[in-house]
C-alpha positions in Angstrom: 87.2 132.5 72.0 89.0 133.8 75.2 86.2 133.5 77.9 87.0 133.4 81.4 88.4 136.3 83.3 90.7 133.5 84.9 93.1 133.0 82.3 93.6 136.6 81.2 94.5 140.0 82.6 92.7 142.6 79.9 89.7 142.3 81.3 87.9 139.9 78.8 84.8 138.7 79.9 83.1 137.1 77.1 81.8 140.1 75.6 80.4 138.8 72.6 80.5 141.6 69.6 77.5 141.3 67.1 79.7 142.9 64.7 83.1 141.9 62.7 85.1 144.1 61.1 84.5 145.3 57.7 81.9 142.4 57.8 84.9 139.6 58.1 83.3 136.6 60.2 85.3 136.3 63.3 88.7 133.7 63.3 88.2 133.3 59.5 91.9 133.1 59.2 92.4 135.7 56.8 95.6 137.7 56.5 96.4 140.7 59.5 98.0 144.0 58.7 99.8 145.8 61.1 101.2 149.3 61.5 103.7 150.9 63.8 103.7 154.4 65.4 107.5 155.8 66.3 108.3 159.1 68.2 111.3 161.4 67.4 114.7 160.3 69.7 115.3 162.9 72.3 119.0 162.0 72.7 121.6 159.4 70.7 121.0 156.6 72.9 117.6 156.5 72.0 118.5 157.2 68.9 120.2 154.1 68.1 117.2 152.1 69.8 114.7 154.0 67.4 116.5 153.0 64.5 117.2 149.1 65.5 113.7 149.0 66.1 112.4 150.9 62.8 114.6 148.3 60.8 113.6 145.2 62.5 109.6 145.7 62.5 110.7 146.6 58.3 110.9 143.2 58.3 107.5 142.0 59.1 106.2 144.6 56.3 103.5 146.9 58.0 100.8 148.5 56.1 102.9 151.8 57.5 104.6 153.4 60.3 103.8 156.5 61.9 105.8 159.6 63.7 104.3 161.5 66.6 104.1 165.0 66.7 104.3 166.7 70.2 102.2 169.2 71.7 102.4 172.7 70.3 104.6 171.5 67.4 107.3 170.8 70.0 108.8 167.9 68.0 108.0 169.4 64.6 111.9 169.3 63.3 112.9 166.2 64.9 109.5 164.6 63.4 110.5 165.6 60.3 114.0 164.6 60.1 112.8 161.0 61.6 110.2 160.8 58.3 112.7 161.8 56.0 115.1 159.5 57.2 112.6 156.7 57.3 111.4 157.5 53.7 115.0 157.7 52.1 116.9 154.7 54.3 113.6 152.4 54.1 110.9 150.7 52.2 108.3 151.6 54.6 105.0 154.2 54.0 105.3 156.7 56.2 102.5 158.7 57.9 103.5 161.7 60.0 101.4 163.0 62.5 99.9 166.9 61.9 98.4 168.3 64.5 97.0 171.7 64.4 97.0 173.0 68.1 99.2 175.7 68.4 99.6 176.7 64.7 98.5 178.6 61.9 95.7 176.8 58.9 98.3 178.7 56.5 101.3 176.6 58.5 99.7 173.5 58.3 98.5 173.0 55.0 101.9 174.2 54.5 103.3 171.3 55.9 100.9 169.1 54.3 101.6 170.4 50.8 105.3 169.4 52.1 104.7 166.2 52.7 102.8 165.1 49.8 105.4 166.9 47.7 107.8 164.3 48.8 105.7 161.6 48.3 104.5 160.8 51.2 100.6 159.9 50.7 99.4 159.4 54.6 98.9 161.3 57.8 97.1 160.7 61.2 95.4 164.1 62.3 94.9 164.8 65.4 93.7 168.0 67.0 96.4 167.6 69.5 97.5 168.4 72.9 97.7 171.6 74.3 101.0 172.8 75.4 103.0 172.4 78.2 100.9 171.8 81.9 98.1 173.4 80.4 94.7 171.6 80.6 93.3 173.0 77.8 93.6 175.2 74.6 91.7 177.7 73.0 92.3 178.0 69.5 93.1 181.2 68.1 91.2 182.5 64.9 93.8 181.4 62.7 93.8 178.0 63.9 91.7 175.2 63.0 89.3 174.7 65.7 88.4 170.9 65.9 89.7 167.5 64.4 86.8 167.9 61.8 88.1 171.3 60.5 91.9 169.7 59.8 90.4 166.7 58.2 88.8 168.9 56.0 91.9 171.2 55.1 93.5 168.2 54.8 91.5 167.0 52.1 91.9 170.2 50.2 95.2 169.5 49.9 95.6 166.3 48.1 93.9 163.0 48.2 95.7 161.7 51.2 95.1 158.7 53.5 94.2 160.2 56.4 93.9 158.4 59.9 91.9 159.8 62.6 91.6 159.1 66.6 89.0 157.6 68.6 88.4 156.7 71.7 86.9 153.4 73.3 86.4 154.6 76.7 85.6 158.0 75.8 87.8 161.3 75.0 88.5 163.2 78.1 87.2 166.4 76.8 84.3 164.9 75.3 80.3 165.8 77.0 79.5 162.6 76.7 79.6 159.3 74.9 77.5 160.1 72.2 78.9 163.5 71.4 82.2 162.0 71.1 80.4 159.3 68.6 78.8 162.4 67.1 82.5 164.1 66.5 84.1 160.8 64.9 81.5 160.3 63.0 81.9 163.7 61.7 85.9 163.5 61.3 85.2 160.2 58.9 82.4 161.7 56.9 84.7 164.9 56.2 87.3 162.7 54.3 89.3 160.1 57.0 89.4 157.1 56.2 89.9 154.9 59.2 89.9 155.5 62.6 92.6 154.5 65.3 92.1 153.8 68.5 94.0 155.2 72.0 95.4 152.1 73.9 92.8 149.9 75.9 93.1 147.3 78.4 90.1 146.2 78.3 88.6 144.0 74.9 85.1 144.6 76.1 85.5 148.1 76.1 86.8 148.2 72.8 84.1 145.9 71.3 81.4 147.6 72.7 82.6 150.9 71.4 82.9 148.9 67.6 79.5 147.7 68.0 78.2 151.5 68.7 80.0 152.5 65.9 78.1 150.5 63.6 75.0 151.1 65.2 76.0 155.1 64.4 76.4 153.8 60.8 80.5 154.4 60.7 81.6 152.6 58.0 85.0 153.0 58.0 87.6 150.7 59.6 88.1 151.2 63.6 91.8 150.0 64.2 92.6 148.6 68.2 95.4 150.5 69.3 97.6 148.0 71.2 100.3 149.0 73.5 102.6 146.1 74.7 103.8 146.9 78.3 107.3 147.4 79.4 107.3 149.5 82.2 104.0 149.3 83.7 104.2 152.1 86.1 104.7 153.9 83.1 102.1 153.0 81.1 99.8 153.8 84.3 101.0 157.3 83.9 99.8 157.4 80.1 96.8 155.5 81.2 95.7 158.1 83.6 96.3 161.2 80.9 93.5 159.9 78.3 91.5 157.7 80.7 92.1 154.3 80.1 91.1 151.8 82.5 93.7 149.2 83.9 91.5 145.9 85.2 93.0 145.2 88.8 93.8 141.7 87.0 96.4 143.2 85.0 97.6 145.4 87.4 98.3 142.4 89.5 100.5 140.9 86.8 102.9 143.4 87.3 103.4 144.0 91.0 107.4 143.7 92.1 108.3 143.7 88.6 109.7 147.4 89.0 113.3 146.3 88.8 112.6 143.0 87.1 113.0 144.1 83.1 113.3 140.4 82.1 110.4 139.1 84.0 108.5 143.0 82.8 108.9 141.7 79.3 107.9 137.9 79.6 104.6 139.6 81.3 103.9 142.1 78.2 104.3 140.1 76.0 102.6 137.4 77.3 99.3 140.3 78.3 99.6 141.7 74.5 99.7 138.3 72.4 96.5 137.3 74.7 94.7 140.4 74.0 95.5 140.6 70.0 94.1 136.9 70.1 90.9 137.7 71.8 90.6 140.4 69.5 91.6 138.4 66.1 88.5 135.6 67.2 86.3 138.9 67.3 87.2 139.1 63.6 90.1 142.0 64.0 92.3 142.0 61.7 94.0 145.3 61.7 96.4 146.1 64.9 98.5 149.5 65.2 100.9 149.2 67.6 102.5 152.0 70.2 105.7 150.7 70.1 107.5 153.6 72.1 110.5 152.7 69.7 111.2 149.5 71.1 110.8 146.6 69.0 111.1 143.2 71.0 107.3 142.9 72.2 105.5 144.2 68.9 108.1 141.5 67.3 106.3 138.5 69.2 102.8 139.9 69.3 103.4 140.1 65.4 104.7 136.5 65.7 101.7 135.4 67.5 99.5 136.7 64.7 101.8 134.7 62.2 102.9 138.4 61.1 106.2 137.3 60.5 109.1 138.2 57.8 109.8 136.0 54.9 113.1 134.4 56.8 114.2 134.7 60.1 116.3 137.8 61.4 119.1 137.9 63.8 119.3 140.7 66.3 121.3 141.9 68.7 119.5 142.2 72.3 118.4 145.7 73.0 118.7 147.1 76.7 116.2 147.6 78.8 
């Protein structure tokens, strides 16, 4: 177990969890599964690196990839071209995301009858976020209200695999740390059946959070959500939207890296395969990864969980 606050930058301080997941006994050595979430290209460059990256992590075989969804439905074509393509040109499970901010209960179980039409058998609900600059939404009375509500439409559909969020360090909006228990508690007893977590820096956080979700008697799997670091002013702009905390440590890491992409990725990788281990001794063995649709890190964090494909896979190097 990772211990000292020396040799790390995710802020790892020995937390010990009482808990394991889904009662596995920490560094038993059994099998990881992984899973990858992907967001719709906004231009043909990107385009290309979205769909090097999709085929490369194919090889490592994830439980499934996901698509993102953007606020107000803003992506909701390019989303769904991205998940047909993936589901036609690939042997990968797909699992849209399906928000319900901004549109109708008709519109989205519309969509949802859609998708499992085509056979696609998961989703990740989320309740979304509200449009534009605007720091909040008020549903309208023909929109589902909360994250509970859409799990449960959901459900009415079809018996899909449904994935929901939560939130180590707390959701933004929430009152306070035990309603936001309260409300996941509530999404997973209304018919999700794991939850996955917003990006964290910080394993103690994380663990903590796991342990007070058994103590709340949640059953269901709580999934890290890991996000290897490229660009780190970037991910400090994400960090400060959903209120994740960046240890100093890690911070550090990074300084006069900004026009050092080599060196950037060397660092993230290096930051992400020590915070999957720490995580893996605490008995973790189920990692979605925020890939924003570049494959090299999530590659060699898989490769330090000996997730790896069944021969070895030439690539051609991918820009910064």
């Amino acid at each position: 177990m990772t211990s000292s606050s020396r040799n790390d930058p995710v802020g790892l301080d020995g937390y010990r969890s009482d808990t394991a997941v889904a009662g596995v006994p920490a560094g038993d050595g059994s099998a990881i599964a992984v899973s990858f979430e992907f967001f719709p290209p906004t231009d043909p460059e990107m385009e290309s690196v979205l769909w090097a990256s999709v085929r490369r992590l194919e090889s490592l075989a994830p439980r499934f990839v996901s698509v993102t969804y953007g606020a107000d439905g803003s992506t909701r074509d390019r989303t769904h071209e991205v998940v047909t393509r993936i589901g036609e040109e690939t042997s990968l499970a797909v699992a849209p995301h399906i928000t319900s901010i901004g549109t109708s209960r008709d519109a989205v179980l519309d969509l949802a009858r859609s998708y499992w039409s085509s056979g696609i058998r998961r989703l990740i609900a989320l309740r979304g976020d509200a449009p534009g600059s605007a720091p909040t939404h008020v549903p309208g009375p023909d929109e589902f209200r909360w994250g509970l509500d859409l799990v449960r439409g959901l459900r009415s559909v079809a018996d899909f695999d449904i994935s929901v969020a939560a939130y180590p360090e707390v959701h933004p909006d929430a009152r306070s740390p035990s309603d936001d228990l309260d409300n996941l508690r509530r999404k997973l007893d209304a018919g999700a059946t794991r939850a996955i977590t917003q990006f964290f820096f910080d394993n103690n956080a994380f663990l903590r959070f796991r342990d007070d979700c058994v103590a709340a008697g949640i059953t269901a799997p709580i999934v890290p959500g890991i996000l290897p670091i490229n660009r780190f002013s970037q991910v400090q702009r994400f960090a400060r939207r959903c209120g994740a905390t960046i240890p100093a440590a890690l911070a550090k890491r990074f300084e006069g890296l900004d026009e050092d992409a080599e060196t950037r990725r060397l660092i993230g990788a290096a930051v992400a395969i020590d915070q999957v281990d720490h995580l893996r001794q605490h008995g973790v063995q189920d990692f979605h990864f925020y890939t924003l649709n570049r494959a090299e890190l999530t590659y060699a964090v898989c490769h330090a969980l000996d997730v790896r494909p069944p021969r070895p896979v030439a690539v051609a190097p991918i820009e910064a």
